[in-house]
DRENGUSE-778883 format. One line per 5 residues: number of its first residue (from 0); their letters; for each residue x, y, z of C-alpha. Coordinates in steps of 0.5 Angstrom, whole numbers. Each point is the difference from the previous one (the first is absolute). Layout:
BEGIN
NUM = A = X,Y,Z  ... $
end
This chain:
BEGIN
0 = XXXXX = -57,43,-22  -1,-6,5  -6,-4,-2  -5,0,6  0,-7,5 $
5 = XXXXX = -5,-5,-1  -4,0,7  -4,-6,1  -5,-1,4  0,-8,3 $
10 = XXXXX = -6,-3,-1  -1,-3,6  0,6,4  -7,3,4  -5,5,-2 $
15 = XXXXX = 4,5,5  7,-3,-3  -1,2,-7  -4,6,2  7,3,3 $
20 = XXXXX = 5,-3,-5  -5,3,-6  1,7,3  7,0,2  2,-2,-7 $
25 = XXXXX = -4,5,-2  3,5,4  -6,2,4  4,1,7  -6,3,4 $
30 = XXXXX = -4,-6,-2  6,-5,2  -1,3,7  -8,-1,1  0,-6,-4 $
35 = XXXXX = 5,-3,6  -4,2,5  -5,-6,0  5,-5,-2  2,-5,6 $
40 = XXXXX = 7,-3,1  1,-5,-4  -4,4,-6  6,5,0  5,-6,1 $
45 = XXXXX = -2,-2,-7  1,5,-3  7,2,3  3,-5,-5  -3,2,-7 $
50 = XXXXX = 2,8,4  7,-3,0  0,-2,-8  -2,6,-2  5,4,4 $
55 = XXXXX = 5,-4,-4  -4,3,-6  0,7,1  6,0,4  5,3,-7 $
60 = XXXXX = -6,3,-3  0,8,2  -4,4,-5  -6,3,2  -5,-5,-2 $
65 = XXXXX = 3,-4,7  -1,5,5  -5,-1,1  0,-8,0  6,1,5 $
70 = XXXXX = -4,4,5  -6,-4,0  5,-7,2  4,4,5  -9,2,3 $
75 = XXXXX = 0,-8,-1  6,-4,2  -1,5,6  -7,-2,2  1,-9,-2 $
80 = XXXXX = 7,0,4  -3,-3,7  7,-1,3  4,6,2  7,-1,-3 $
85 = XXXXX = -4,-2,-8  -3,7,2  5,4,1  5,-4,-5  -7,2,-5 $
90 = XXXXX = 0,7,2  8,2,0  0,-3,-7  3,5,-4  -3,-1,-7 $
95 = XXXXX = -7,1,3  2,6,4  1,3,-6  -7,1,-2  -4,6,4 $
100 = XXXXX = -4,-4,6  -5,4,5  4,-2,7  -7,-1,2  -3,-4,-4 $
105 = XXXXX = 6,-5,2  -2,1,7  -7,-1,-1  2,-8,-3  3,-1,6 $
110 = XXXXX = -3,3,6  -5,-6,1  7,-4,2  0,3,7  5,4,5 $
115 = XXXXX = 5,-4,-1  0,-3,-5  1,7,-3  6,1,4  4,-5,-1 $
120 = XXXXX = 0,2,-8  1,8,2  7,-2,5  2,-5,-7  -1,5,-5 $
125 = XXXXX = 4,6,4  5,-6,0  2,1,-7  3,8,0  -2,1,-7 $
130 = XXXXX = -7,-3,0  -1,4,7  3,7,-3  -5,-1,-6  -6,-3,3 $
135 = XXXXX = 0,4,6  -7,3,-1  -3,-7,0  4,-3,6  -2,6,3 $
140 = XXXXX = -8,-1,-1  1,-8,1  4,2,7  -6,5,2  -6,-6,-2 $
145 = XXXXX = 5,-5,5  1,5,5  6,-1,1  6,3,0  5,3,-6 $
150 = XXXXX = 5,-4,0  6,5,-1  5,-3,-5  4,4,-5  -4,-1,-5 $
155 = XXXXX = -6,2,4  2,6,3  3,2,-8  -7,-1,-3  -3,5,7 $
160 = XXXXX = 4,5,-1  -2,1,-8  -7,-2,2  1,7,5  -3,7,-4 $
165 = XXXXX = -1,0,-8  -4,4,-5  -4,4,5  2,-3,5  3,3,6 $
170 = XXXXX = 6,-4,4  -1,2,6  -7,0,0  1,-8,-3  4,-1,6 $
175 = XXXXX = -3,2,5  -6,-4,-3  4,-6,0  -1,-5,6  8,-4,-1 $
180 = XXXXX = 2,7,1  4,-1,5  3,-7,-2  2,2,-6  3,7,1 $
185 = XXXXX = 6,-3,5  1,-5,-6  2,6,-5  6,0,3  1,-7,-1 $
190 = XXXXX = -1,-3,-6  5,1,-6  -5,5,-5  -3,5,3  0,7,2 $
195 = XXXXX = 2,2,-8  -6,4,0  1,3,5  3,5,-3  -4,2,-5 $
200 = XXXXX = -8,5,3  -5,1,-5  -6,6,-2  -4,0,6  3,-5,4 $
205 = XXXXX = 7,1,4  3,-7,0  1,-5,5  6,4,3  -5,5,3 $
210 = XXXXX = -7,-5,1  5,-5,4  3,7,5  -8,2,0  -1,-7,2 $
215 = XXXXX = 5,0,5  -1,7,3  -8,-4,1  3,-5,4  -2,-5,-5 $
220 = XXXXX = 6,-2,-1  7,-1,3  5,7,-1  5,-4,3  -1,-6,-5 $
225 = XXXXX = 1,4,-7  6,4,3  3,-6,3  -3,-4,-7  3,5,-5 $
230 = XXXXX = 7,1,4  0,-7,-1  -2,0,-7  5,6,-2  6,-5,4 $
235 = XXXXX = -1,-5,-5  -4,3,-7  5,0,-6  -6,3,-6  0,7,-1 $
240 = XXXXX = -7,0,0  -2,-4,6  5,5,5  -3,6,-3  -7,-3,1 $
245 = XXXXX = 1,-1,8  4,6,0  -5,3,-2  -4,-3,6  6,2,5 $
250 = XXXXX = -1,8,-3  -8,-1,2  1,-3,6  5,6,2  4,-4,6 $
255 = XXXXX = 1,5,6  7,1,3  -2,-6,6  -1,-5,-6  5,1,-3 $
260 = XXXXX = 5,-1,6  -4,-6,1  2,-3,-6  8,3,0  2,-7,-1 $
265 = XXXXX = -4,-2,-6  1,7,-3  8,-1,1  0,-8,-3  -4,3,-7 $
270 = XXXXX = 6,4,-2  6,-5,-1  -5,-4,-6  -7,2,-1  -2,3,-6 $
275 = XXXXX = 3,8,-1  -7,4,0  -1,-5,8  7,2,2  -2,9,-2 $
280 = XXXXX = -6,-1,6  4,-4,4  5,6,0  -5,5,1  -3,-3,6 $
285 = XXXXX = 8,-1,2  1,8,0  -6,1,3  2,-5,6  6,4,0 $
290 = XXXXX = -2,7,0  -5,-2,6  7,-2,4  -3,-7,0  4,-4,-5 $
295 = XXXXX = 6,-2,4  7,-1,-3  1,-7,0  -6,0,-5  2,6,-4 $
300 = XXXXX = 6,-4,-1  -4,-6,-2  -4,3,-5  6,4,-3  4,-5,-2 $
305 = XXXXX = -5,-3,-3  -2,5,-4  7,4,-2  2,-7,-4  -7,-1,-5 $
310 = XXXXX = 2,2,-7  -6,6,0  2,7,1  -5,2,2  0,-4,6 $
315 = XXXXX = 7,1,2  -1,8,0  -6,-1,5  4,-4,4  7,5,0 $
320 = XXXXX = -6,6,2  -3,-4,5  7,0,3  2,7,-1  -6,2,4 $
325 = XXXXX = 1,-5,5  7,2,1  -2,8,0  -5,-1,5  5,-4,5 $
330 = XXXXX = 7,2,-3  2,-5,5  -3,-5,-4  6,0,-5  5,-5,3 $
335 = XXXXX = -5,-6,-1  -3,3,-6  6,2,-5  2,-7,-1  -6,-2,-2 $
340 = XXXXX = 0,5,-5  7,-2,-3  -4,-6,-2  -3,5,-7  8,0,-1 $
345 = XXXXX = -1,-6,-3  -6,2,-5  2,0,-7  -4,7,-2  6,4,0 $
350 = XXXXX = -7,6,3  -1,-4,6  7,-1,2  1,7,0  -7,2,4 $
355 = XXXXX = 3,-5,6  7,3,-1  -3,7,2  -5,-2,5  6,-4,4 $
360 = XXXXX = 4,6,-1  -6,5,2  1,-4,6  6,-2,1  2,5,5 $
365 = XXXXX = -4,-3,6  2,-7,-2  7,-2,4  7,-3,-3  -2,-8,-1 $
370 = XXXXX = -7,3,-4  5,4,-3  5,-6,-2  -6,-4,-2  -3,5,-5 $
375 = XXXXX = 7,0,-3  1,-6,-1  -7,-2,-3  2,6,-4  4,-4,-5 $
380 = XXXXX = -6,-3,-3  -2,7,-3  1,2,-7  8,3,0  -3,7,-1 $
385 = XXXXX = -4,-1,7  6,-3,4  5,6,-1  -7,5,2  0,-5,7 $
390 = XXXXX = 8,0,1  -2,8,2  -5,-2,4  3,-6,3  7,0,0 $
395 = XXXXX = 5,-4,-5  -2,-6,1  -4,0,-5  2,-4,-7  0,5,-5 $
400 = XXXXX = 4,-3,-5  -4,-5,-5  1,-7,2  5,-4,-3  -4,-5,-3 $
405 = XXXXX = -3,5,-4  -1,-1,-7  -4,-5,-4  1,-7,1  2,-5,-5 $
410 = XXXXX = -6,-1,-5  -3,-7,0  3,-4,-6  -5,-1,-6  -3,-6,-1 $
415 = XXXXX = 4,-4,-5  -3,-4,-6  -3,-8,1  3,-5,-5  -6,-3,-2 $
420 = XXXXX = 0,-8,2  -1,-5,-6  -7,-2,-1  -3,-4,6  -2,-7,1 $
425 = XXXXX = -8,-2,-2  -2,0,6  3,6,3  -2,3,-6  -6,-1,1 $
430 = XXXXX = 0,3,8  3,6,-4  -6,1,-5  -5,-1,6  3,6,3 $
435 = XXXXX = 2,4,-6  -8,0,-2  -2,2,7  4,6,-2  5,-2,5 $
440 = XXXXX = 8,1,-4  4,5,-3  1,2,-9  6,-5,0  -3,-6,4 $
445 = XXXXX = -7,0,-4  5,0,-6  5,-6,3  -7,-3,0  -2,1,-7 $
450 = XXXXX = 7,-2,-2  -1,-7,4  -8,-1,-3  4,0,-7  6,-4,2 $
455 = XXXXX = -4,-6,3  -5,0,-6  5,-1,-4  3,-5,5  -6,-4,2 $
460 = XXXXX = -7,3,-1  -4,-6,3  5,1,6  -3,7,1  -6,0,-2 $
465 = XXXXX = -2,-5,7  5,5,4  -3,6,-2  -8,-3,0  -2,1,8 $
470 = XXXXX = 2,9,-1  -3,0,-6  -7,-2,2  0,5,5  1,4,-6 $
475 = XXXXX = -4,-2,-4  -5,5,0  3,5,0  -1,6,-6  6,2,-3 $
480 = XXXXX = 2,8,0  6,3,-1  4,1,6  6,-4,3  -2,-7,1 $
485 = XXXXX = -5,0,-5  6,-1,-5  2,-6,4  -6,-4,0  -1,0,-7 $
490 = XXXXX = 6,-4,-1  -2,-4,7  -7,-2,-5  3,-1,-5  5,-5,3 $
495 = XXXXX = -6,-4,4  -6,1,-4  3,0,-7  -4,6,-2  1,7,2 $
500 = XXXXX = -5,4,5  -7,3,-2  0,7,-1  7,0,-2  -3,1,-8 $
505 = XXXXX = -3,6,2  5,3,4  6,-1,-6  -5,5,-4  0,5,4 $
510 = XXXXX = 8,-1,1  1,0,-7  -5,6,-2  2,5,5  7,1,2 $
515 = XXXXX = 3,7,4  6,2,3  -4,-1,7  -3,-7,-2  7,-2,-4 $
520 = XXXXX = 3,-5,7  -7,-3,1  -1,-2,-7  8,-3,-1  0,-5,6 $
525 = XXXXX = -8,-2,-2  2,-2,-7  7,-2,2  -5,-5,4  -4,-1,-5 $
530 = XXXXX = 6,-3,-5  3,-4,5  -7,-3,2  -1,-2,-9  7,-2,0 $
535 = XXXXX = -1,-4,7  -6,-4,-3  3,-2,-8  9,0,1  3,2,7 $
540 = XXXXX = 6,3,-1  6,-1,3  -1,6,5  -1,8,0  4,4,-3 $
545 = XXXXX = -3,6,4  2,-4,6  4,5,5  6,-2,2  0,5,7 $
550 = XXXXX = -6,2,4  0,8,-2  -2,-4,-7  5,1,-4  4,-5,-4 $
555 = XXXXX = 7,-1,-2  2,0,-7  4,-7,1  -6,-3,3  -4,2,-6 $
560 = XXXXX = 4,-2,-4  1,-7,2  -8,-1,0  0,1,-8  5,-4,-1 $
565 = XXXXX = -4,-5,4  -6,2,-6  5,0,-6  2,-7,4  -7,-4,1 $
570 = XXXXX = -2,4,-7  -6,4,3  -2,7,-1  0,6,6  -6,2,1 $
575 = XXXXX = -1,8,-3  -3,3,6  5,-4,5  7,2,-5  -3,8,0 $
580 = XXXXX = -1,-1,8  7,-3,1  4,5,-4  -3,6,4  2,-3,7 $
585 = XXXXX = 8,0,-3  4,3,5  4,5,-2  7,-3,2  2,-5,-5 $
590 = XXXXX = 5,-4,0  5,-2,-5  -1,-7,0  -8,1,-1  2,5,-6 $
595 = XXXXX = 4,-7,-3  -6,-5,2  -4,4,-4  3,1,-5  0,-7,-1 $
600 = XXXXX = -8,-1,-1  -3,-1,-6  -6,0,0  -4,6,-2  -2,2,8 $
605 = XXXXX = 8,-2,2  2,5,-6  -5,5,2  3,0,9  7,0,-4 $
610 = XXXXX = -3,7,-3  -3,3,6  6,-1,4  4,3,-6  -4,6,0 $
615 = XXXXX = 2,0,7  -8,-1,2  -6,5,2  3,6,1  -3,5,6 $
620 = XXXXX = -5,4,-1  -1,9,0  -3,1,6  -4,6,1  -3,4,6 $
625 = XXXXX = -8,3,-1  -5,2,5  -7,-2,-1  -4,7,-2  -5,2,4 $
630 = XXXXX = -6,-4,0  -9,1,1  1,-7,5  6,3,3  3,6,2 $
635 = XXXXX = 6,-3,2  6,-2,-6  4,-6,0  7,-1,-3  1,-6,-5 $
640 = XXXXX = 5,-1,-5  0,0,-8  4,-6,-3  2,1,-7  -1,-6,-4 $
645 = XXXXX = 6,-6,0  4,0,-7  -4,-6,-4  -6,0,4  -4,-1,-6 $
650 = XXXXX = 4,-5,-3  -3,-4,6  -7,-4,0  -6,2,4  1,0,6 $
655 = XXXXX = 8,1,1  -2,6,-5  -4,4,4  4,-2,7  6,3,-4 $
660 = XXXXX = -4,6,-3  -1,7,2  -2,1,7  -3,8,1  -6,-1,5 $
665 = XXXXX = 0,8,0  0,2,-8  -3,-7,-2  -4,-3,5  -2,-7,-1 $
670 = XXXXX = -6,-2,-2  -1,-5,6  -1,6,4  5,-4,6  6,-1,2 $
675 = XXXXX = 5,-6,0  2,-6,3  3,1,8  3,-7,-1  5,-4,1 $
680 = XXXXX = -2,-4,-5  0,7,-4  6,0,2  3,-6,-2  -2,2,-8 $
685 = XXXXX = 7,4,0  3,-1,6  6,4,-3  -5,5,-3  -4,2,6 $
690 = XXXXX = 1,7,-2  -6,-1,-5  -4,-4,5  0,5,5  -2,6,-5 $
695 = XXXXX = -6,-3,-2  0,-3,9  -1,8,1  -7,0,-3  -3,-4,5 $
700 = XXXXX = 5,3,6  -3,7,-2  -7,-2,1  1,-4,6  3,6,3 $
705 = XXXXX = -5,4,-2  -5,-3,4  5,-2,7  0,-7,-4  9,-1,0 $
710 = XXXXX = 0,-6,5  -3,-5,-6  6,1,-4  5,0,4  1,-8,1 $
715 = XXXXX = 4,1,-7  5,5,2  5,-4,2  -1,-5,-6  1,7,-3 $
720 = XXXXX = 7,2,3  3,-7,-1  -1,0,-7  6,1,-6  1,7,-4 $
725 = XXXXX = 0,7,1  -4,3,6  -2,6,-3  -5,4,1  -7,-4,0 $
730 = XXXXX = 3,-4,5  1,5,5  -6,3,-2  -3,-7,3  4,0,6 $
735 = XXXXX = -2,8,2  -6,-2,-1  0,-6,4  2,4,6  -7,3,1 $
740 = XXXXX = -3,-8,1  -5,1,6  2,-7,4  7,0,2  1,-6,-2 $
745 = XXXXX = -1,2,-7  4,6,1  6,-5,2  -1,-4,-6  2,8,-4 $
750 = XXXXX = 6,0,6  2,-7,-2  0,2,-7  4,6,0  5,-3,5 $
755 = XXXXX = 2,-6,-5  1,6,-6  5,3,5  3,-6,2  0,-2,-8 $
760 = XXXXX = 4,7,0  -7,2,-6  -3,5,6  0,7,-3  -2,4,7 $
765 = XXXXX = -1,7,-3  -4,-2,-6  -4,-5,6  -1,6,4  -2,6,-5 $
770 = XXXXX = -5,-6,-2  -3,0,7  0,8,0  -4,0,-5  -5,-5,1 $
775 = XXXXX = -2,3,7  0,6,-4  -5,-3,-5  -4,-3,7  2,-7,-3 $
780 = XXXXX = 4,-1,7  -1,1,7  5,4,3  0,-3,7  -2,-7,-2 $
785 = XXXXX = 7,-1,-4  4,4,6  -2,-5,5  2,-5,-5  7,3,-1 $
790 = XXXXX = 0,1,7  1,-8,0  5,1,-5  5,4,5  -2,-3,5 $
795 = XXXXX = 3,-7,-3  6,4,-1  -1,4,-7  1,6,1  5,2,-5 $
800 = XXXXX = -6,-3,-6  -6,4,4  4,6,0  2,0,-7  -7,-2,-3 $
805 = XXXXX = -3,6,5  5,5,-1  -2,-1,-8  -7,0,2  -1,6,4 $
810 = XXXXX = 2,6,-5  -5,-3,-5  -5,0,6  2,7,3  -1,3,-8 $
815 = XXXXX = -8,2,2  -5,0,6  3,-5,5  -4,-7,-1  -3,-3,6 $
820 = XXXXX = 4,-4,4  7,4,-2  2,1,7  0,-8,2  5,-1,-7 $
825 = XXXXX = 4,7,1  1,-3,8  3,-6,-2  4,3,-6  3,4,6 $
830 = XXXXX = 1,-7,5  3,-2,-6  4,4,-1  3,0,6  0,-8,1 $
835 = XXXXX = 6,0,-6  3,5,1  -2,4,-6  4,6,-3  0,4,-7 $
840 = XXXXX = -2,5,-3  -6,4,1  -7,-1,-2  -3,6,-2  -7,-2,1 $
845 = XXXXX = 1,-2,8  6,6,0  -7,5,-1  -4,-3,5  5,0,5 $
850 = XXXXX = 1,7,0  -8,1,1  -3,4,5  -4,-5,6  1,-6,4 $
855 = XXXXX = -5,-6,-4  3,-6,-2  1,1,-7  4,6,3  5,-4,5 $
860 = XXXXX = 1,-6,-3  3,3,-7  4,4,5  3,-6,2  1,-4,-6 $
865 = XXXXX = 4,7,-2  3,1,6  3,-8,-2  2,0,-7  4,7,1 $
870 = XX = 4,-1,7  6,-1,-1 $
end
């Protein structure tokens, strides 16, 4: 508990003085304000110094003891300032806002300051936006004890419009009341942060939508100002909330046909950009226009070919029934409106192309040859099964044949593995650590950096320690825990300070007393640090064994090798953790000479690497596919994997010995009750291994699946993909479930990922897509979030590896009720389908539903994936 300030009282001050400092210490804040009332200037002058000493007092401490000291100095600081500026600087104060002042009570310590004076510190409080949203029931006071205007900035007209209604309160009965009415009401339309409430009406109260129409059929205020205020709004709000709240006005205004056309414009400009939910009013009020004869044909252009190219369905089909009326009421009309139609052709929904397909041919019968000629033409930009329907209707110039760039475009080449560079300079060293601390680096970079902490202690520690000094200062209060950096800057202090960091006993319990499967990455890389800080401060040696020689993390044998030659030569003895390390990062192509160096060594480490790649090193584990049970949390299973423990596991120390154990997060959950490390740093334990990795990874991507989490582990899926070993089943499991991140641009890291396992020749699209099927089955994954990124996939040209991870995951898919979202995934399958040409034999599953009754896009869309597969 923070300890209560000394509030002392000078001994030169007045009677009158101290009376008033007694009570605000003593937090009596309606005594404060009567005590003042009889004091002179100068008397309050004085006691504005001792106010400011214990506001930096109270300042930190927030517990409720100081509430009340708080609002007794905000009463006081208030009533001694006798410039404006020190008054308003007192009063927007934000620790002294904090406590629960009465607004007139500060204005009662001010009142005697006269007009003016009290006008001058309204307009510099309405200044500061914050202040002015937050204080505004006492500006609002102190404006009418001026009799002055409101000033009507953004923070002033954010704070009236919440001060309007409330608990038993009605709004229109407060506007109606209110005197800055018809200031502040033309200002809503105008400040960023209003009109969200508009939306919402409460018990007994209608809301502010129907008070401001009330209002305005009274003659209060302007109707044509909220028209023209809310067109104006709706033109350019981009929040979901905001536009619903001036629609919502709009819908009590209920515009006329007349007011309508006199705002044509205004209504045409709001389609191309404005807000979905905007552009839908703006649509209806068109078709109003257009209905009444009074919306001429240059407009209706305008307006729909802005609307036929937004990516929302719902629009697009609007607009094509706006057309197909404009064009049955005056078929002479098709001539100048067909072509505009066309414009949907380009649409990617295959049900959008087809509805503007058969409203240009309903009506291609009034249009003359040239329309017909240009239909034909923009006909090649529908979906193959489209162009053969419009050739009947517009002749053989349709294209009906695929394109022959069709096909997938070459994948991008997998990211090839960086040799690491020797160990850096002292100084450049030094830049490196400053980074890496900041969590700025990669895995290898962090490990090039322990390597070169190792070999420059050996070389010139004094050289180091002055080099490494300025960023270990910055540091040097920093409590260590187990996470990627912390490993680094235990040896950082060691290096400079000679001692290790406080804590770090206490964390070495916890590592050593409590090892999982879960926990087992976090506790090698800490205890790895942990030798090298102890080795660091008695006998640097020559380097670490563990040191990677690629990027990806692993070491070639040869290398290893050489650095315990290097041990047998200078005589020093490899660290345990750090030789346990280094053999686990082996890769698995070893070459002779590698298998001959080693058989050289002499030491007990150099015969031990000699063994291991005699033995042919750590084998891969067996893999086994398992579905959470239904829980009492969760109705919705995920999918893990089991992995069987790796032969000679318990030969191994703690905590090698759990990493390479048994891993059933199903049968045996660990006692952790979490998940594993979604890391690259996780990754880099086994960089030849990730299959163990990610099995435990699953855990945690299950969970944050669960609950719409997936974007904080996507970063790791490249890491992932570009990793050494067999990419079995836990590894396709991550990417599936990386598909289904919220943000795009998570979702790309899972494309980036899956992309380097196929350019790697390690991608298995039917295994791939069966996963998919199955977790949006499961609800894990949403099925039009991971189509729209698909999408992006064929788009750049992978149609064939789209069609061939959909095509496996729609009979898993279609096997019970259809999931929500079906029909975008079985659309895109089907555009892929045609895109590559695809042929084959027929799948069941889409056989069965093509040869269902109906026209639903389910329906169609299996149809023609069918109708692709199995033509000749």
């Amino acid at each position: 508990m923070t300890d209560r300030p000394a509030y002392d009282i000078p001994d030169t001050a007045t009677p009158g003085v101290r009376a008033v400092l007694h009570a605000v210490r003593e937090g009596r804040g309606e005594d404060v304000c009567q005590l003042l009332a009889p004091l002179a200037d100068a008397e309050r002058r004085t006691c504005l110094p001792v106010l400011k000493t214990w506001r930096r007092s109270v300042r930190n401490n927030w517990g409720p003891e100081h509430l009340a000291v708080r609002t007794a100095l905000f009463y006081a600081g208030a009533g001694c300032s006798t410039g404006t500026a020190d008054a308003a600087q007192w009063i927007a104060s934000p620790d002294l806002r904090w406590g629960d002042h009465d607004t007139a009570l500060v204005v009662s310590v001010v009142a005697h300051r006269g007009p003016e004076w009290l006008a001058k510190v309204v307009h510099r409080l309405a200044e500061r936006r914050t202040v002015a949203e937050e204080e505004y029931p006492l500006i609002a006071l102190l404006a009418r004890a001026a009799g002055c205007e409101l000033p009507a900035t953004d923070g002033v007209v954010l704070g009236w419009e919440q001060s309007i209604g409330g608990w038993g309160r009605s709004i229109e009965d407060d506007l109606r009341k209110d005197p800055w009415l018809t200031v502040m009401v033309p200002r809503l339309f105008e400040v960023p942060g209003t009109g969200s409430s508009f939306q919402y009406s409460w018990p007994n109260d209608a809301g502010w939508p129907n008070a401001l129409a009330r209002l305005a059929g009274e003659g209060l205020l302007d109707r044509a100002m909220l028209l023209d205020g809310c067109l104006s709004r709706l033109l350019r709000e981009p929040r979901t909330g905001t536009v619903r709240g001036f629609l919502a006005l709009l819908t009590a205004l209920d515009p006329t046909e007349d007011e309508h056309a006199a705002r044509l414009l205004t209504w045409v400009r709001i389609l191309p950009d404005a807000h979905p939910q905007a552009a839908a009013r703006a649509q209806q009020a068109l078709a109003v226009l257009d209905e009444a004869g009074r919306l001429d044909d240059e407009h209706l252009i305008e307006a729909s070919l802005a609307a036929l190219v937004r990516p929302e369905k719902k629009i697009v089909r609007t607009q094509l029934t706006l057309l197909d009326k404009a064009i049955k009421r005056d078929r002479s009309r098709a001539d100048v409106l067909l072509p505009v139609v066309a414009e949907a052709f380009g649409q990617e929904e295959h049900s959008l192309q087809e509805r503007a397909l058969a409203l240009a041919v309903r009506h291609s019968r009034h249009a003359d040859a040239a329309v017909l000629a240009g239909l034909a033409a923009d006909s090649g930009r529908l979906a193959l099964d489209l162009r053969r329907r419009a050739a009947d209707a517009f002749g053989d110039a349709v294209p009906t044949e695929a394109p022959e760039e069709s096909g997938d475009a070459p994948l991008p080449p997998a990211p090839e593995p960086e040799r690491l560079a020797p160990p850096a300079p002292t100084a450049e060293l030094a830049e490196d650590v400053a980074a890496l601390l900041h969590g700025n680096g990669t895995p290898a970079q962090e490990e090039r950096a322990l390597n070169a902490l190792v070999v420059h202690a050996r070389a010139d520690a004094d050289g180091l320690r002055a080099a490494l000094e300025p960023v270990a200062a910055r540091h040097r209060e920093r409590v260590p825990y187990v996470n990627a950096s912390d490993g680094l800057w235990f040896v950082v202090h060691t290096a400079v300070y000679g001692l290790p960091p406080r804590n770090l006993d206490y964390i070495r319990s916890l590592v050593e007393g409590h090892q999982c499967p879960h926990q087992a990455t976090g506790s090698i890389r800490f205890l790895r640090a942990d030798e090298v800080a102890v080795r660091l401060h008695r006998d640097p040696p020559p380097g670490l064994l563990a040191t990677p020689t690629w990027s990806t993390g692993t070491i070639d044998p040869a290398d290893l090798a050489a650095r315990i030659a290097d041990y047998e030569r200078s005589g020093a003895e490899p660290g345990p953790v750090d030789l346990q390390q280094a053999l686990l990062r082996l890769d698995r192509d070893v070459s002779p000479e590698a298998h001959t160096a080693a058989g050289r060594l002499t030491s007990p480490a150099g015969r031990r690497l000699a063994s291991w790649l005699a033995s042919g090193g750590l084998p891969d584990p067996v893999l086994t596919r398992t579905a959470e049970p239904l829980r009492l949390r969760s109705p919705r299973p995920g999918v893990l994997v089991r992995t069987a423990a790796l032969p000679g596991h318990a030969e191994w120390p703690e905590p090698f010995q759990s990493l390479l154990a048994e891993h059933d997060p199903v049968g045996s959950p660990c006692r952790c009750h979490g998940g594993g490390e979604c890391s690259a740093e996780a990754l880099a334990i086994l960089p030849q291994h990730r299959e163990v990795i990610a099995g435990r990874m699953l855990v945690s991507v299950a969970i944050l699946a669960e609950y719409d989490r997936l974007d904080e582990h996507a970063p790791v899926l490249p890491a992932l993909a570009e990793s050494g070993g067999p990419a079995g089943p836990a590894t396709h499991l991550i990417m599936a479930y990386g598909l289904g991140a919220r943000r795009p641009e998570s979702q790309m890291h899972a494309v980036d990922a899956i992309l380097t396992l196929a350019a790697r020749g390690q991608l298995d699209t039917q295994r791939l897509g069966e996963d998919v099927g199955e977790l949006t089955v499961l609800r894990r994954l949403k099925a039009q979030r991971y189509a729209k990124v698909l999408r992006e996939v064929s788009r750049g040209g992978g149609h064939d590896l789209v069609w061939s991870l959909l095509s496996a995951s729609l009979p898993v898919l279609l096997r019970g009720a259809p999931p929500s979202g079906l029909a975008a995934v079985i659309t895109l399958a089907a555009d892929c389908a045609e895109l590559s040409g695809a042929k084959g034999p027929e799948i069941p599953c889409i056989t069965e539903l093509a040869s269902r009754p109906g026209s639903s896009q389910l329906v169609k869309q299996a149809r023609r994936i069918r109708d692709m597969i199995t033509a000749p």
